[in-house]
N, C-alpha and C positions, 0 to 999 in steps of 0.2 A: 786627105792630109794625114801625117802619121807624126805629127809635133810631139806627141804624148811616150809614143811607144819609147819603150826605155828609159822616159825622164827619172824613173827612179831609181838610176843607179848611180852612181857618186863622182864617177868619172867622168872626164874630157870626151863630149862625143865629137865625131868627126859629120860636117853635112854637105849635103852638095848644095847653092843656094843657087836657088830660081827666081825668075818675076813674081815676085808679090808669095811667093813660099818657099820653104825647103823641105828636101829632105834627110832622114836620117840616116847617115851608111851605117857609122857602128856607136849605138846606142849609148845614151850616157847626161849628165845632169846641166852642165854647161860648156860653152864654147870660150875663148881665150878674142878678147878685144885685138886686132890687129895691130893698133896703134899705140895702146895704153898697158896690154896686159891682162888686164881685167879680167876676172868670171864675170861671163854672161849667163844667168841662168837662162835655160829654152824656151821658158812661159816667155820671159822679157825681152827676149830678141825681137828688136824691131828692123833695125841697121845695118844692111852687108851692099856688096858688089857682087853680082853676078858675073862680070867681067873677070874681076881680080879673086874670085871664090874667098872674099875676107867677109868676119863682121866683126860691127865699132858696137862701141856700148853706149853711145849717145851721138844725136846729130853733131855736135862739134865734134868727137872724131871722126866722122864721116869726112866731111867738108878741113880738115886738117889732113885726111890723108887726099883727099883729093887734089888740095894745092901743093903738096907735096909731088905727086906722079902728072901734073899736068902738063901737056906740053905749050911751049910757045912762050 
């Protein structure tokens, strides 16, 4: 796991997101809530799509962007 590497530096980092982790391409302090906006800092990322490469800053955005993209 490489969660840590660069969390201390102040900017937007960019990640790739996987099953159950990610990783870090280019280093940095938090990621941008897909749905909301939000800083996410890196310690508190719980919530993304591997599919859609997004992360939410809480289970209801999760499940808000999901009924949003779902089909049928």
């Amino acid at each position: 796991m490489n969660r840590i590497e660069g969390a201390g530096r102040g900017g937007e980092a960019r990640l790739r997101y996987l099953d159950g982790d990610f990783q870090i391409v280019t280093p940095g302090s938090f990621v941008r809530c897909a749905v909301t906006g939000r800083k996410i800092p890196l310690d508190e990322l719980r919530y993304w799509n591997v599919e859609r490469q997004e992360a939410y800053c809480d289970a209801a955005a999760s499940l808000a962007r999901h009924l949003e993209t779902r089909q049928g």
